[in-house]
N, C-alpha and C positions, 0 to 999 in steps of 0.2 A: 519229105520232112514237112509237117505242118509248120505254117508261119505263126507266127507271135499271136497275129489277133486272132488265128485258128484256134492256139490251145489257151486265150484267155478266154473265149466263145463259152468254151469246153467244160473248162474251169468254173464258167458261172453259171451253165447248164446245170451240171453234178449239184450246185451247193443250192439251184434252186430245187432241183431233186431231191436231193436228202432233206429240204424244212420240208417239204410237201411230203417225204416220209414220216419226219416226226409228227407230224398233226394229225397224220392217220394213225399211227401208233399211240398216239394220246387221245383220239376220239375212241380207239379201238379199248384201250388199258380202263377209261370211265365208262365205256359199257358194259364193259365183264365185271366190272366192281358192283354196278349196278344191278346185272344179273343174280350176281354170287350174294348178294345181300335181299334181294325178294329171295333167295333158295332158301336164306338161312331163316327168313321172316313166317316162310310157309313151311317150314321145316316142323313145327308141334303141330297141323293140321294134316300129318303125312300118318 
């Protein structure tokens, strides 16, 4: 059985884990916006 200061370790492991997911997910979510909007800009030169 982990000790207390194991599964607090743990616990703050995960939550820096998951910001450092959301930021890649919010870098990722403005570069497809960005893509999908030069598609739609070069879209009457198609």
């Amino acid at each position: 059985m982990p000790s207390t200061r194991e599964i607090r370790q743990r616990i703050r492991s995960v939550k820096n884990i998951a910001k450092t997911t959301k930021a890649l997910q919010m870098v990722a979510s403005s570069k497809m916006r960005r893509s999908q909007q030069r598609v739609e800009q070069a879209r009457p030169y198609a």
